[in-house]
C-alpha positions as CSV (number, residue, x, y, z in Angstrom):
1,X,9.4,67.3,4.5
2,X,12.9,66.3,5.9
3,X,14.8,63.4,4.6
4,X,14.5,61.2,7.8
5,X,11.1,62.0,8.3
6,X,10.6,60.5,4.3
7,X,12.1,57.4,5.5
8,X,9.9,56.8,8.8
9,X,6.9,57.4,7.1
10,X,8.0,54.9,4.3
11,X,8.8,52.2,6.8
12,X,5.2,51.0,7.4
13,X,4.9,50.7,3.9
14,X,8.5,49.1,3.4
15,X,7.2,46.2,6.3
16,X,3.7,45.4,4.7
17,X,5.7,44.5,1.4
18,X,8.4,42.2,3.4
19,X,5.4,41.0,5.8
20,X,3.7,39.8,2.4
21,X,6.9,38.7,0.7
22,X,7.4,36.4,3.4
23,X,3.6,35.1,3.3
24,X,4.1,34.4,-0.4
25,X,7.1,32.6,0.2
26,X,6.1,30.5,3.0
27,X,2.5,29.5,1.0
28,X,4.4,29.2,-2.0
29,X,3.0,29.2,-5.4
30,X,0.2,26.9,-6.9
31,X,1.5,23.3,-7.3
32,X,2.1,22.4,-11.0
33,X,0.1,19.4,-11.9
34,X,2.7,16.4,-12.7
35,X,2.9,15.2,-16.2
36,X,3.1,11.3,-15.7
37,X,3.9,9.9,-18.8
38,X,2.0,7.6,-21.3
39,X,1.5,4.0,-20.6
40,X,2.8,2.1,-23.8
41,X,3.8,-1.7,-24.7
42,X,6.5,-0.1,-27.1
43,X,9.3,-2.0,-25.8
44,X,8.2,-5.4,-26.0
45,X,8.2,-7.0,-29.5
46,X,5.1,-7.7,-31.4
47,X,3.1,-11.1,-31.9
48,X,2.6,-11.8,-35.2
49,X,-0.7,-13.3,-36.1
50,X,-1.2,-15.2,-39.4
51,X,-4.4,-13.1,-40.1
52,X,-5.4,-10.3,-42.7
53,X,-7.2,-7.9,-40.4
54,X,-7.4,-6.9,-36.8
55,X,-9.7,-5.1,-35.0
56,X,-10.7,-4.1,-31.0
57,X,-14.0,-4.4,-29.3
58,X,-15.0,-2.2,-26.4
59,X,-17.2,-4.5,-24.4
60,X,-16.7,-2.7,-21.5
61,X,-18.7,1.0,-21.2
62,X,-16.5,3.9,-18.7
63,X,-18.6,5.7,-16.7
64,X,-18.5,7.8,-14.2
65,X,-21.4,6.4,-11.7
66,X,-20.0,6.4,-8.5
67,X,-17.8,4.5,-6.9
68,X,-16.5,4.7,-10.7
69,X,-13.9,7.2,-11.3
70,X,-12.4,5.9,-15.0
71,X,-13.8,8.6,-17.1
72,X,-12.2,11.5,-14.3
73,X,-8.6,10.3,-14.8
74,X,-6.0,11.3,-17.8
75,X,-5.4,7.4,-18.8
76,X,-7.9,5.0,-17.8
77,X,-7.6,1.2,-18.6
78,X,-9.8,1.3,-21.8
79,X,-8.2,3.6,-23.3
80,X,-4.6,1.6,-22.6
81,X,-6.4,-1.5,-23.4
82,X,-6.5,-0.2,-26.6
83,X,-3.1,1.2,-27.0
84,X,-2.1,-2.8,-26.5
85,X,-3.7,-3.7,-29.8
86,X,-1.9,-1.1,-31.7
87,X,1.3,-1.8,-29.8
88,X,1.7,-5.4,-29.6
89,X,-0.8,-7.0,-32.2
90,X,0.5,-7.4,-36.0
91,X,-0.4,-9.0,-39.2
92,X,1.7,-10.7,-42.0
93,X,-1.6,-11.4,-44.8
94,X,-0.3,-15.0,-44.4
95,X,-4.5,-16.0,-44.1
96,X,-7.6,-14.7,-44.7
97,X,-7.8,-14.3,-40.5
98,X,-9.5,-11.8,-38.4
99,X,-7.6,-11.1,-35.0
100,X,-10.2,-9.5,-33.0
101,X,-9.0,-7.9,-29.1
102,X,-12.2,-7.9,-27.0
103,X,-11.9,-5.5,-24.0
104,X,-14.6,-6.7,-21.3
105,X,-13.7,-5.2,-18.1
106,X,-11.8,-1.9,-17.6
107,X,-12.7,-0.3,-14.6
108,X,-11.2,2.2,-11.4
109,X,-13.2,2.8,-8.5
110,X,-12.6,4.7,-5.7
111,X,-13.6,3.7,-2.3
112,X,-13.9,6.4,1.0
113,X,-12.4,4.6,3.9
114,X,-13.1,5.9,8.1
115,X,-10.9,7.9,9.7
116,X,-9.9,7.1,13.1
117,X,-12.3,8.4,15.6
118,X,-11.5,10.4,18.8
119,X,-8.0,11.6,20.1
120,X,-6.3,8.8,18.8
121,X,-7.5,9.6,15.4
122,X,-4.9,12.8,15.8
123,X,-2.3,10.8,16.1
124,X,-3.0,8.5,13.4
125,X,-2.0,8.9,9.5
126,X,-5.6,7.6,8.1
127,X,-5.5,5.7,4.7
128,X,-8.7,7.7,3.2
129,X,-9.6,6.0,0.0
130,X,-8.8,2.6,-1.9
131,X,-8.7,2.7,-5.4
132,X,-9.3,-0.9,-7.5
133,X,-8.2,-1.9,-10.8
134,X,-10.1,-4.7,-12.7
135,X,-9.5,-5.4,-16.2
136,X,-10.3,-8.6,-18.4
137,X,-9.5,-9.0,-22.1
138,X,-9.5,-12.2,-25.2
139,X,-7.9,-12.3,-28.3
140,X,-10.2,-14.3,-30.4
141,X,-8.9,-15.3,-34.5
142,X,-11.4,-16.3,-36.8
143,X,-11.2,-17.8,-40.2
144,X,-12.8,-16.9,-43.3
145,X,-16.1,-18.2,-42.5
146,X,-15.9,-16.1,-39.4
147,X,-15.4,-19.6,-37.3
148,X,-13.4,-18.9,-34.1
149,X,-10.5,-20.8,-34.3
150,X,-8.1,-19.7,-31.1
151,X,-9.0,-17.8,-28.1
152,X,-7.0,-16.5,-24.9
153,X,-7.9,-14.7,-22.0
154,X,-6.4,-13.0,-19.5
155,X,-7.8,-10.6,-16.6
156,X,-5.9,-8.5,-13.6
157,X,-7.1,-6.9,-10.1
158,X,-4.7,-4.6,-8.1
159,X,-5.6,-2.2,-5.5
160,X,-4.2,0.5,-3.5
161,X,-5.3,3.1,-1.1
162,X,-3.8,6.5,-0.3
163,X,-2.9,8.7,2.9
164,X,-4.7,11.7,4.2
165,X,-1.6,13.4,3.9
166,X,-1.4,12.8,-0.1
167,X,-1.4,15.7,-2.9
168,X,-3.0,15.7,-5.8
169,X,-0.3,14.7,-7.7
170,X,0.6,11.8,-5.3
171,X,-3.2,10.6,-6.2
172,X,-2.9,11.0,-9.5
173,X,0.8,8.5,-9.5
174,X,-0.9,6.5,-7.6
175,X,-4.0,5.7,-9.9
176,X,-1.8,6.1,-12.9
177,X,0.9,3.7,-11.4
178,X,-2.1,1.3,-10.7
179,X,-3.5,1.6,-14.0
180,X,-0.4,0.2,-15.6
181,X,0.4,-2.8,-13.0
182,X,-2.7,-3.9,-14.0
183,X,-2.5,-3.4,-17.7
184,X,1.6,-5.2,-17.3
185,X,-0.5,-8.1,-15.2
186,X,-2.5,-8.5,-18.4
187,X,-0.6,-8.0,-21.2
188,X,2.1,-10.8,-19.5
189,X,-1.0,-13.3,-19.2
190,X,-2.5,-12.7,-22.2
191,X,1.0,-13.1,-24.1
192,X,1.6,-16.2,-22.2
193,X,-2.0,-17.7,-23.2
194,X,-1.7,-16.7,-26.5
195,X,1.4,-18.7,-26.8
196,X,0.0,-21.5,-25.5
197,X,-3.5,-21.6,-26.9
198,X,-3.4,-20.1,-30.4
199,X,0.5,-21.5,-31.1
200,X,-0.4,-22.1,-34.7
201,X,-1.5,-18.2,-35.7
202,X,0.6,-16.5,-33.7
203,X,4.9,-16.2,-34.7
């Protein structure tokens, strides 16, 4: 077989590759799933509670009955509500205190919203779901006797919805981005009603 007629019968062959080069390159790769980081209170100083022992109460079950999404997403609300006690609550054995952080509402739903019907629905970017924050949380102390002796409370709602043109990971910034407005909502409230309502256990 002659050289040039090598190189005619390898051209087909030398097209299909570029032809699926160029497909690969124009679908691109699978999208790497962003890793958004950890919601923490580690930059805000600690209250200080006269007490010997702290502990948290989860109130509040997850689940995953619809509209309810919290158990389906990498940090949901409980879980940070926790975080806050071990971040921000300490103890200086000053009295024989009990500081207890009662979580009673830590939910995320997600909501389906309508599209725009008819031709004017092709022009339109749709909003196609809402997602709501709620939680509530109390700081009780009790004394020895297991009398409470200070409470504050402090609870947060936020919601936001998200485009039909979205990604995954724009969804999951969203919710997580949500999830910690909510939690900053509360932790400034309940800091400020702690202040103001348990003033003598608290430095």
């Amino acid at each position: 077989m002659s050289t040039r007629l090598a190189r005619v019968l390898a051209l087909p062959r030398l097209l299909a590759v570029a032809g699926l080069a160029l497909v690969a390159v124009a679908c691109g790769g699978p999208m790497e799933k962003s890793i958004l980081p950890e919601i923490t209170f580690t930059s805000q100083p600690k209250l200080t509670f006269a007490a010997s022992s702290v502990e948290t109460i989860m109130e509040y079950q997850p689940t995953a009955q619809p509209p309810h999404i919290e158990l389906a997403i990498p940090q949901p609300p409980a879980s940070v509500a926790m975080r806050w006690t071990r971040d921000r609550v300490a103890i200086d054995n000053s009295q024989q205190n009990r500081v207890t952080v009662i979580v009673r509402k830590a939910s995320v739903t997600e909501v389906d919203l309508k599209k725009t019907p008819g031709l004017r629905g092709s022009f339109t970017e749709d909003q196609v779901a809402r997602f709501d924050t709620e939680v509530e949380m109390a700081v009780e102390v009790r004394d020895a006797r297991g009398f409470r002796v200070g409470e504050a409370q402090a609870s947060a709602r936020r919601s936001n919805s998200m485009s039909e043109k979205a990604t995954l990971n724009d969804r999951d910034r969203l919710i997580h981005d949500l999830v910690r407005e909510t939690m900053m909502d509360v932790n400034r409230e309940l800091e400020r009603n702690i202040r103001q309502y348990m003033p003598l256990y608290v430095r």
